[in-house]
Structures are given as structure tokens and as C-alpha cells.
C-alpha positions as a LaTeX table, in Angstrom:
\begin{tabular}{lrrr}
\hline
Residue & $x$ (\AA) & $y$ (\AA) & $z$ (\AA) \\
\hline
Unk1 & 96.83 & 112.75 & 95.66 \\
Unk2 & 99.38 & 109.98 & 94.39 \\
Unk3 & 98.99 & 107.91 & 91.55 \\
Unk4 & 100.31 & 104.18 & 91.24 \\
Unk5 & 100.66 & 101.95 & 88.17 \\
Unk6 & 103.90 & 100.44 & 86.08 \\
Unk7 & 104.74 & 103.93 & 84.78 \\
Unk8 & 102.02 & 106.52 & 86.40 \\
Unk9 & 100.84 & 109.86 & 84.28 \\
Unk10 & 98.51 & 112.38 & 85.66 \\
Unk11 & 96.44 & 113.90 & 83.10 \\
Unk12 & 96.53 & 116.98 & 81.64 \\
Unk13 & 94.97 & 119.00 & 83.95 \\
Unk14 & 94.71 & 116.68 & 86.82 \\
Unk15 & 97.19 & 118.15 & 89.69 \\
Unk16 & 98.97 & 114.85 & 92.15 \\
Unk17 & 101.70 & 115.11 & 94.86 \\
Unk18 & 103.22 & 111.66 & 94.45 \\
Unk19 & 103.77 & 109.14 & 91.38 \\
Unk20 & 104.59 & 105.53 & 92.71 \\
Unk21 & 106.15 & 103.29 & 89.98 \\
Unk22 & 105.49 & 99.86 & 90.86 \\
Unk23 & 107.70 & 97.22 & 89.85 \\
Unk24 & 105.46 & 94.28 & 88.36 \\
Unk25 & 106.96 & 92.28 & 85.39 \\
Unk26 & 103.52 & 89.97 & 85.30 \\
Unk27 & 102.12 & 93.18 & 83.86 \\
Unk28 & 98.92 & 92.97 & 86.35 \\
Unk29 & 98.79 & 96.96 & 86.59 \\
Unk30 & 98.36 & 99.06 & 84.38 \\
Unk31 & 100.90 & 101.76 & 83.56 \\
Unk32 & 98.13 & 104.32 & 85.42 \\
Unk33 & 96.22 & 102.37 & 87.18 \\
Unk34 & 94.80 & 103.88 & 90.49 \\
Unk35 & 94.78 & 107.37 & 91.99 \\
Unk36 & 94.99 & 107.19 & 95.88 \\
Unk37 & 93.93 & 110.44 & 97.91 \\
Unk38 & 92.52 & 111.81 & 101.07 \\
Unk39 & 89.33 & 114.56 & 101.55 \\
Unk40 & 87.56 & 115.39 & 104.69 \\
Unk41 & 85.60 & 112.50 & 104.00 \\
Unk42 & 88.44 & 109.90 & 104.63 \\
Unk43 & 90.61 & 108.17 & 101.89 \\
Unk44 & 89.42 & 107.41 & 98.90 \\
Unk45 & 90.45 & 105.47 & 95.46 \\
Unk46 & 89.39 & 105.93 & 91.55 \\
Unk47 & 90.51 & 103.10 & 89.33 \\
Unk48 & 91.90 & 105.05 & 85.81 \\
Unk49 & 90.48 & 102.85 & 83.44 \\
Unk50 & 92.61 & 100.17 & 84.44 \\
Unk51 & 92.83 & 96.59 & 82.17 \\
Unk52 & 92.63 & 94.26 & 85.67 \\
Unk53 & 90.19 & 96.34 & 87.80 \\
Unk54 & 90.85 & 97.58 & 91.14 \\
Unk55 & 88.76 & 95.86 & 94.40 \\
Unk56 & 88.09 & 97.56 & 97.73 \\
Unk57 & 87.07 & 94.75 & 100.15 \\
Unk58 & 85.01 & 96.18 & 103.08 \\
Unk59 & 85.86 & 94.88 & 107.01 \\
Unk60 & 82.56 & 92.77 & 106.71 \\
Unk61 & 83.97 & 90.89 & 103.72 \\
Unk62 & 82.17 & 92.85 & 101.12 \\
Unk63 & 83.83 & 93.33 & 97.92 \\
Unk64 & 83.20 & 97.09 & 96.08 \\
Unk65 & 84.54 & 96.88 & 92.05 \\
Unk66 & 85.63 & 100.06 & 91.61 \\
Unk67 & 83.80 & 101.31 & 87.97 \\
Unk68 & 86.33 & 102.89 & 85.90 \\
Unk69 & 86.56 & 106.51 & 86.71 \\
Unk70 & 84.34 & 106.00 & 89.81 \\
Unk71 & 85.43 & 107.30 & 93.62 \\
Unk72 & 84.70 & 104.72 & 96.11 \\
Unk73 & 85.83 & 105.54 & 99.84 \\
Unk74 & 87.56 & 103.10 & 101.99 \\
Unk75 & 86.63 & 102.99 & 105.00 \\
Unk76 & 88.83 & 101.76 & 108.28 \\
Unk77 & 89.58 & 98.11 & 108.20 \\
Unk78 & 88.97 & 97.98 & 104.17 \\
Unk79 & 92.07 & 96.89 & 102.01 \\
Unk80 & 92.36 & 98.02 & 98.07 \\
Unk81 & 93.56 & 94.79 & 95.54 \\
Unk82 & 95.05 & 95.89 & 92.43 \\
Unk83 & 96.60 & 93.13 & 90.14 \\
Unk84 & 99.42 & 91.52 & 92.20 \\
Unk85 & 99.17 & 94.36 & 94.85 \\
Unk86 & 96.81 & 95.00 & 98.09 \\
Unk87 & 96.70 & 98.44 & 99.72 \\
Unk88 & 95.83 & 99.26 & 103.38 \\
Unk89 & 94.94 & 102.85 & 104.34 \\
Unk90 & 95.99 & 104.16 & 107.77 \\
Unk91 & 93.31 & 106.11 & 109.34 \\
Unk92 & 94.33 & 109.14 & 111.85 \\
Unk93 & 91.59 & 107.76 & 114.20 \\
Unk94 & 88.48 & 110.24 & 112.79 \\
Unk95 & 87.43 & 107.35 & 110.18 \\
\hline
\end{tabular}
């Protein structure tokens, strides 16, 4: 799993592969702000109590607020907005 924000901190018991620091100097992430990972299931994201909310957009225009805390898969075709930033998941072709 890899979490993304200005300056990204798992918790204390929470295990992740990858921290991505994100350069943003409007401040529109939060310094944890979204954990990114993959089950059987497909991809997924959970916004980390972010200030600015995290938005998974569905192929048929539907937009999904992510609840703080809350998994919501992301199906092919969906993008993830995030403050300043948008996030496409590549699929291996078993979506």
C-alpha cells in the first residue's frame, strides 16, 4: 500500500510499501492525505481524514466522496482528485 500527502506517516500499526511526498506549496493536501492500494478486488483508496476531501469520479461521470476513513474501489476508467492532484489507476486487464 503507498501513502501520498505533503509529508506522508503511516500509523502506528498500519504496515505501507511506498510513501510519496508530493510537492504542493498551495497546501491543497494534507500532510497524509490518501492511502492508495491493491486487493483481489481491484485498487482501492481511503481518504485519512484529509482537510480537502478526496473524489473518485466513476467512467459514467459519477462522483463518489470518499468519507474519511472509508474504502471506496475504483473501478477501470475512474480517476481519484485530491486537492491540486488527479490519480488514474492502471488495471492489469481483470478489472
Amino acid at each position: 500500500m503507498t501513502l501520498l500527502g505533503r509529508n506522508p506517516r503511516p500509523d502506528d500499526d498500519e504496515v505501507v510499501t511506498d510513501l510519496v511526498t508530493l510537492t504542493d506549496p498551495r497546501l491543497s493536501v494534507s500532510k497524509t492525505h490518501l492511502l492508495v492500494g491493491m486487493d483481489a478486488a481491484g485498487p482501492f483508496v481511503v481518504d485519512r481524514h484529509s482537510t480537502n476531501g478526496t473524489m473518485v469520479t466513476l467512467p459514467d461521470g459519477q462522483q463518489i466522496l470518499c468519507g474519511p476513513g472509508q474504502t471506496v474501489r475504483v473501478p477501470p476508467g475512474a480517476v481519484v482528485t485530491f486537492g491540486d492532484f488527479t490519480l488514474v489507476p492502471e488495471h492489469d486487464g481483470q478489472g
